[in-house]
N, CA, C and O atoms as a GROMACS GRO file, in nm:
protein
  320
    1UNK      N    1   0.103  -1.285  -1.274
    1UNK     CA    2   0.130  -1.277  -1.132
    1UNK      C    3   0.124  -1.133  -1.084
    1UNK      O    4   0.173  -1.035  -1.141
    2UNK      N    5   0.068  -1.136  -0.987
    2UNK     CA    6   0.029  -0.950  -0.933
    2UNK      C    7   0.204  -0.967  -0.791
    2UNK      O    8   0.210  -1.046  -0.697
    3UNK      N    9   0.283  -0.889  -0.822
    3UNK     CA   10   0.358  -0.811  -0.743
    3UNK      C   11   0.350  -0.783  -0.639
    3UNK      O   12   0.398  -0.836  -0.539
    4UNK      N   13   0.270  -0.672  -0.654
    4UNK     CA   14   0.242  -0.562  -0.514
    4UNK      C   15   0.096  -0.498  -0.518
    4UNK      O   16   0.030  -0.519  -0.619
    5UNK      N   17   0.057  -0.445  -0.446
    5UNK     CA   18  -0.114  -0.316  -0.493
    5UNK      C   19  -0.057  -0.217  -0.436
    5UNK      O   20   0.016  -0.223  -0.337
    6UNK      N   21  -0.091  -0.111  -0.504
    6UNK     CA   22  -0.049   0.026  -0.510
    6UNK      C   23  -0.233   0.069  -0.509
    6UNK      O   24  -0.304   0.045  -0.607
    7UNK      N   25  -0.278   0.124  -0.399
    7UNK     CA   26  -0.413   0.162  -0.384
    7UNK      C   27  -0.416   0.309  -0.316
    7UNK      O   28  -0.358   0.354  -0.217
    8UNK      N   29  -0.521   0.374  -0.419
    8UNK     CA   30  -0.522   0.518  -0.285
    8UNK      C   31  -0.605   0.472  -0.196
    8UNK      O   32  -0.675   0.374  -0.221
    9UNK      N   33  -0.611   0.545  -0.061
    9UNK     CA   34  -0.683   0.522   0.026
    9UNK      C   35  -0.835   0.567   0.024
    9UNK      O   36  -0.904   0.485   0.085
   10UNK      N   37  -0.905   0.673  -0.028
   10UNK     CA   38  -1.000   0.731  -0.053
   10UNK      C   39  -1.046   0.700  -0.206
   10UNK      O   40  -1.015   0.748  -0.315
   11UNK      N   41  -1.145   0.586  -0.158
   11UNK     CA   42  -1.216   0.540  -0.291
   11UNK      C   43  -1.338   0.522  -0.290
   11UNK      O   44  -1.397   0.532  -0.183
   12UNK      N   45  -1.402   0.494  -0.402
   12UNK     CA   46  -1.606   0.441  -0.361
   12UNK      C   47  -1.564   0.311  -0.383
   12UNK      O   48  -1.479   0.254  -0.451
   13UNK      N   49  -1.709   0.264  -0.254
   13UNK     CA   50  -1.752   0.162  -0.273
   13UNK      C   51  -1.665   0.117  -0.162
   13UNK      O   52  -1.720   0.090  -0.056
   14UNK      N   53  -1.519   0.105  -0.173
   14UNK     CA   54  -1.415  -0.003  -0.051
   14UNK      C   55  -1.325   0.090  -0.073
   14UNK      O   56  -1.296   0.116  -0.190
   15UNK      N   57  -1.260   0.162   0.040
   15UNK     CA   58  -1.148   0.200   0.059
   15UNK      C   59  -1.028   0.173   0.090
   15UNK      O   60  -1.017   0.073   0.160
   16UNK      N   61  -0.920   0.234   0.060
   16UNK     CA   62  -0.799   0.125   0.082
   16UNK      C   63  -0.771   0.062   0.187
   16UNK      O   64  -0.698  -0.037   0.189
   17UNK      N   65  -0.862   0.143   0.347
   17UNK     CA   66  -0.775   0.088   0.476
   17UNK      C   67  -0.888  -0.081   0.469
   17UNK      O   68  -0.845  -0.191   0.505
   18UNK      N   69  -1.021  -0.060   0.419
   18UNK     CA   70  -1.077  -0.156   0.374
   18UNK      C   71  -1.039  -0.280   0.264
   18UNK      O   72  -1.088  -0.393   0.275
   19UNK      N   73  -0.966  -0.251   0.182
   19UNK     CA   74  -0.891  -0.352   0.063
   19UNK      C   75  -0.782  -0.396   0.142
   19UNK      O   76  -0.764  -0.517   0.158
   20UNK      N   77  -0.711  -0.315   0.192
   20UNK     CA   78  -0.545  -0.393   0.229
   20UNK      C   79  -0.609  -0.479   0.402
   20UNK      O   80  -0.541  -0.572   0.445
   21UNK      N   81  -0.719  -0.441   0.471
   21UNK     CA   82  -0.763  -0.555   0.555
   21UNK      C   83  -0.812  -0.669   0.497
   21UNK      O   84  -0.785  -0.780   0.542
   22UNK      N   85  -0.919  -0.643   0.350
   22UNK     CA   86  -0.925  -0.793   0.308
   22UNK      C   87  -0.801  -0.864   0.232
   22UNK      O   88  -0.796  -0.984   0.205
   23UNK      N   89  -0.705  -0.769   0.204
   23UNK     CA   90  -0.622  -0.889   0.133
   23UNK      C   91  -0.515  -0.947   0.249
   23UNK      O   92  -0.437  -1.041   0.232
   24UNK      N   93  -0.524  -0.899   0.320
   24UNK     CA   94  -0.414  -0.954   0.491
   24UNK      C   95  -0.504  -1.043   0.536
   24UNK      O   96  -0.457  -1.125   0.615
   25UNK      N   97  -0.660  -1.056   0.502
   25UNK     CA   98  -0.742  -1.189   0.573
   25UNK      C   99  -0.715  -1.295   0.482
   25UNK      O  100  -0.708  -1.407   0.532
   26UNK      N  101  -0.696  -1.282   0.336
   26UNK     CA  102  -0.651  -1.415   0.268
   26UNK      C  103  -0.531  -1.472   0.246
   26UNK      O  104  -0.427  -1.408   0.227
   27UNK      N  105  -0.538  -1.564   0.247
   27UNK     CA  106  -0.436  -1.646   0.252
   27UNK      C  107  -0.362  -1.650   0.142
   27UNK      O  108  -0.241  -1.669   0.133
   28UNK      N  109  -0.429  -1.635   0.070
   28UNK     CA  110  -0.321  -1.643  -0.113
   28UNK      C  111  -0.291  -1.511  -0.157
   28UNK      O  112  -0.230  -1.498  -0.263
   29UNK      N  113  -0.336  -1.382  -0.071
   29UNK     CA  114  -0.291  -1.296  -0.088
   29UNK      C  115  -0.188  -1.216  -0.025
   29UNK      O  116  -0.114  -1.129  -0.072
   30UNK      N  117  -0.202  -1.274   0.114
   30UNK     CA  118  -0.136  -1.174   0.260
   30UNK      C  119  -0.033  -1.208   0.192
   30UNK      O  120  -0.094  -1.304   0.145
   31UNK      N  121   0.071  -1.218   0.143
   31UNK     CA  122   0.208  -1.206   0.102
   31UNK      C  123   0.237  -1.051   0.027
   31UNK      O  124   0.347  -0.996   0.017
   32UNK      N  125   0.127  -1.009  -0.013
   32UNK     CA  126   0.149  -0.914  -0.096
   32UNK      C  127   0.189  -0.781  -0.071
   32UNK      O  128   0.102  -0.703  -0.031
   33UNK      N  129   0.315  -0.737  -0.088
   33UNK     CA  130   0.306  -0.574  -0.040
   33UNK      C  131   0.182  -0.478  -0.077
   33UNK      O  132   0.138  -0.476  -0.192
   34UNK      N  133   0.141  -0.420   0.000
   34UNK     CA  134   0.057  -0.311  -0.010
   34UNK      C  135   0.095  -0.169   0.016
   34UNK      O  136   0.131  -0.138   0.130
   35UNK      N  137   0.092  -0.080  -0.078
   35UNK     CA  138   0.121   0.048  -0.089
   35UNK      C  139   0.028   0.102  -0.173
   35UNK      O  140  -0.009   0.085  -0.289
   36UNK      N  141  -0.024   0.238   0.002
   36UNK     CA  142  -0.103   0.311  -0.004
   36UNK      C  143  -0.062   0.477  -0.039
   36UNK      O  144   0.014   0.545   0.030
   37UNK      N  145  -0.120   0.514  -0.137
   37UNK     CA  146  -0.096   0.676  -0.208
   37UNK      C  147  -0.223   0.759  -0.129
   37UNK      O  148  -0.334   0.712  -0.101
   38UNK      N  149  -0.184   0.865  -0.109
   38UNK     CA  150  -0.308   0.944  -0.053
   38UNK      C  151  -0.279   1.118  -0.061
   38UNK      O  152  -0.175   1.170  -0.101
   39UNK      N  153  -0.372   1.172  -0.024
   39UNK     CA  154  -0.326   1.284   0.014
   39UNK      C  155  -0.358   1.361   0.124
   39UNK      O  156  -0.327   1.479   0.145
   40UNK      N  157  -0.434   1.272   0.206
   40UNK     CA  158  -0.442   1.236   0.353
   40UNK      C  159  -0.323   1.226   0.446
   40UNK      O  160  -0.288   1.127   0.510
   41UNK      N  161  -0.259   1.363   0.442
   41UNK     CA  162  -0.136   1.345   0.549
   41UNK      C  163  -0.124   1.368   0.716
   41UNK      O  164  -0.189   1.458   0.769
   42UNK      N  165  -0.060   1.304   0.775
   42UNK     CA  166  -0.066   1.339   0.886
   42UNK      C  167  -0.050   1.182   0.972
   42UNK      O  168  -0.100   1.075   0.939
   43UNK      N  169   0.033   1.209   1.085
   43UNK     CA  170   0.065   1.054   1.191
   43UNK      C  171  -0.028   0.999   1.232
   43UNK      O  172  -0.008   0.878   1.247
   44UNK      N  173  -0.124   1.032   1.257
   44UNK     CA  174  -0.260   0.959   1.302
   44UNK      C  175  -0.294   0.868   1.112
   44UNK      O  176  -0.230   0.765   1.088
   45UNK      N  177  -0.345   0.897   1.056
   45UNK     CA  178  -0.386   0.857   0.930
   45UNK      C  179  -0.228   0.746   0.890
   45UNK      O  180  -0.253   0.635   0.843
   46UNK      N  181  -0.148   0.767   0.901
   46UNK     CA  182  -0.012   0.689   0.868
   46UNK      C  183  -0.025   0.587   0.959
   46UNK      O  184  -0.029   0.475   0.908
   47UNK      N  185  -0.033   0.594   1.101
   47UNK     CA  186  -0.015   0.466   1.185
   47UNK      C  187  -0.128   0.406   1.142
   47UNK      O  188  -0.096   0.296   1.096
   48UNK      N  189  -0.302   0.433   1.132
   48UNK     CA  190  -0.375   0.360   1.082
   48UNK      C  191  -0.345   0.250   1.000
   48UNK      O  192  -0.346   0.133   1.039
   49UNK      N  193  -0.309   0.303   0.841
   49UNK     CA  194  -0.221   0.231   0.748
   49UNK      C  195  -0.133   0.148   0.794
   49UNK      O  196  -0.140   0.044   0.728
   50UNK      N  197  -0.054   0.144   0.874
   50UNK     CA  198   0.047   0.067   0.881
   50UNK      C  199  -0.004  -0.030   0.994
   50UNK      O  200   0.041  -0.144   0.982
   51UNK      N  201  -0.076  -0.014   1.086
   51UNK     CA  202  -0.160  -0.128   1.108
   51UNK      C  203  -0.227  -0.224   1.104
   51UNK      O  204  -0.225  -0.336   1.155
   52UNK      N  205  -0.330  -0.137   0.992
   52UNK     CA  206  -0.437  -0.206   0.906
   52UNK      C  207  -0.344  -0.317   0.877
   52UNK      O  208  -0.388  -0.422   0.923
   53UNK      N  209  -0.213  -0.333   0.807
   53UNK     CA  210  -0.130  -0.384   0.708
   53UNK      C  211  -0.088  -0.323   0.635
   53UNK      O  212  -0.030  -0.402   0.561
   54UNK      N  213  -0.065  -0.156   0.572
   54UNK     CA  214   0.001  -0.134   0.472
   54UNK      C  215   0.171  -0.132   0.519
   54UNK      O  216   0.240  -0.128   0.620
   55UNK      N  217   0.184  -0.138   0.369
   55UNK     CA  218   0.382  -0.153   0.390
   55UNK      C  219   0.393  -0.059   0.401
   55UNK      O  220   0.446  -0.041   0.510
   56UNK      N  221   0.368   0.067   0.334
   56UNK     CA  222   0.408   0.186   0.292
   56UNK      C  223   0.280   0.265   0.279
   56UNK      O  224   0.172   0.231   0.231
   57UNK      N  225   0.315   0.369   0.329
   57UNK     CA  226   0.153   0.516   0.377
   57UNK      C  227   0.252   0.612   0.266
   57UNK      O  228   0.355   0.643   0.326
   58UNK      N  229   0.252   0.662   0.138
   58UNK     CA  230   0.302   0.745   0.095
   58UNK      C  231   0.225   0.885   0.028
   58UNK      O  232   0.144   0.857  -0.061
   59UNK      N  233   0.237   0.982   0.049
   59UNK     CA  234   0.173   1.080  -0.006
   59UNK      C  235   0.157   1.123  -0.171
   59UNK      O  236   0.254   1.172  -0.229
   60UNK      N  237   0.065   1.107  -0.222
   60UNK     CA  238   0.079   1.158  -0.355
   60UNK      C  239   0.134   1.228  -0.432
   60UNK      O  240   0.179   1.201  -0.543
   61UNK      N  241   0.135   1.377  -0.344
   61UNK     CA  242   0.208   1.486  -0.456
   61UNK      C  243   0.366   1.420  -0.431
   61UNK      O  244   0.434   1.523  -0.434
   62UNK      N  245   0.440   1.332  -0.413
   62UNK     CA  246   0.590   1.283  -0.403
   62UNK      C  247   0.581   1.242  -0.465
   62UNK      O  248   0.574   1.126  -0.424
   63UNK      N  249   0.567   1.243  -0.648
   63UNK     CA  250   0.556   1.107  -0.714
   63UNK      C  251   0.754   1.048  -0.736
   63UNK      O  252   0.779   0.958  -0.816
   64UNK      N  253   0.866   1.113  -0.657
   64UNK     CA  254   0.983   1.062  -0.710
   64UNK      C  255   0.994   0.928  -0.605
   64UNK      O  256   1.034   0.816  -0.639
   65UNK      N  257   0.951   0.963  -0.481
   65UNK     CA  258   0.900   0.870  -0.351
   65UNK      C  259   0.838   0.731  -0.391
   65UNK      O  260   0.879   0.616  -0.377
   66UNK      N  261   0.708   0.792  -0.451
   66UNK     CA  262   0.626   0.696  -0.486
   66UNK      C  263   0.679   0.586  -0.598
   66UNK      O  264   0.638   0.471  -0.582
   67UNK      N  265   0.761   0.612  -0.704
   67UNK     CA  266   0.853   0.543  -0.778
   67UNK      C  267   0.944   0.521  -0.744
   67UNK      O  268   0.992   0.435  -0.817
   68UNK      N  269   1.035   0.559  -0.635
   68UNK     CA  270   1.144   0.464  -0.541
   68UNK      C  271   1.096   0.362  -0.479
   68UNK      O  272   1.179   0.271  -0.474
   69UNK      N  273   0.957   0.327  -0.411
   69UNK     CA  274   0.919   0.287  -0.347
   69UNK      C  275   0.872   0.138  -0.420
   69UNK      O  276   0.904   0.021  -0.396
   70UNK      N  277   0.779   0.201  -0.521
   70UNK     CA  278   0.815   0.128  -0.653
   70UNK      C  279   0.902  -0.012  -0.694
   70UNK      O  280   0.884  -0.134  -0.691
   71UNK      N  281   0.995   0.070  -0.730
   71UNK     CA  282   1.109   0.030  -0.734
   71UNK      C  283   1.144  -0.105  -0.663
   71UNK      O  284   1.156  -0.220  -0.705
   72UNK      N  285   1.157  -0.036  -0.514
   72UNK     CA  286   1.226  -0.115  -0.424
   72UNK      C  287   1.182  -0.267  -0.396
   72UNK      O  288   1.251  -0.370  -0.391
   73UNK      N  289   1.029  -0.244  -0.377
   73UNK     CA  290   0.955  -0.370  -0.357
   73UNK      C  291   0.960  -0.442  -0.518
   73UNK      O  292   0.927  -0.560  -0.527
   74UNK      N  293   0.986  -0.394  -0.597
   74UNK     CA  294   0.914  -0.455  -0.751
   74UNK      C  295   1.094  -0.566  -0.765
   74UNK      O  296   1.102  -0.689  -0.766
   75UNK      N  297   1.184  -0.486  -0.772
   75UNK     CA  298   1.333  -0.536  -0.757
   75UNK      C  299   1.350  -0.631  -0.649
   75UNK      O  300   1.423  -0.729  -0.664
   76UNK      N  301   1.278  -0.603  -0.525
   76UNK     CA  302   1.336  -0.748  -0.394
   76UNK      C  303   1.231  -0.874  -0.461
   76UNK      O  304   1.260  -0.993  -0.454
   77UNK      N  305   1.118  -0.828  -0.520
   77UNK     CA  306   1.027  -0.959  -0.564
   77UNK      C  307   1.133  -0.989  -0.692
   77UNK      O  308   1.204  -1.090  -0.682
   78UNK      N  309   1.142  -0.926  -0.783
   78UNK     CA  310   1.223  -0.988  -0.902
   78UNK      C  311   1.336  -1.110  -0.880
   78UNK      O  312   1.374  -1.213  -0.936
   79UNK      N  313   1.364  -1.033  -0.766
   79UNK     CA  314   1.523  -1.095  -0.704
   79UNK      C  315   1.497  -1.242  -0.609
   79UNK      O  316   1.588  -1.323  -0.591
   80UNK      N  317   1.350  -1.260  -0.551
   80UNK     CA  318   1.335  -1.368  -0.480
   80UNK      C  319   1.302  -1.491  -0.587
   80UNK      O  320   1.283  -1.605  -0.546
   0.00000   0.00000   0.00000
């Protein structure tokens, strides 16, 4: 069973604001938290993300962030 996706946003081929729109069009997937790593900072690029569908726009070099974050979603799924 897949959890969550943890995707950077800047990839070949499909990028993340591209992946987390196709997995919000399916149906057996849109349940899934999506959390995006980048190093693409800035409010314009964040509201994108969180539009598109991501849960979480988090910056890379934070990796204590990025493992709270982690965390949080991986523990509320354990717990449902």
């Amino acid at each position: 069973d897949i959890s969550l996706v943890l995707s950077d946003i800047e990839m070949p081929v499909m990028d993340g604001l591209e992946l987390v729109t196709e997995i919000r069009k399916d149906a057996s997937l849109k349940h899934l938290p999506v959390i995006a790593v980048t190093s693409v900072a800035g409010e314009d690029a964040h509201q994108k993300g969180l539009k598109l569908g991501m849960d979480e726009y988090l910056i890379k070099l934070d990796r204590e962030e990025i493992l709270q974050t982690l965390r949080k979603y991986l523990y509320s799924t354990a717990v449902c």
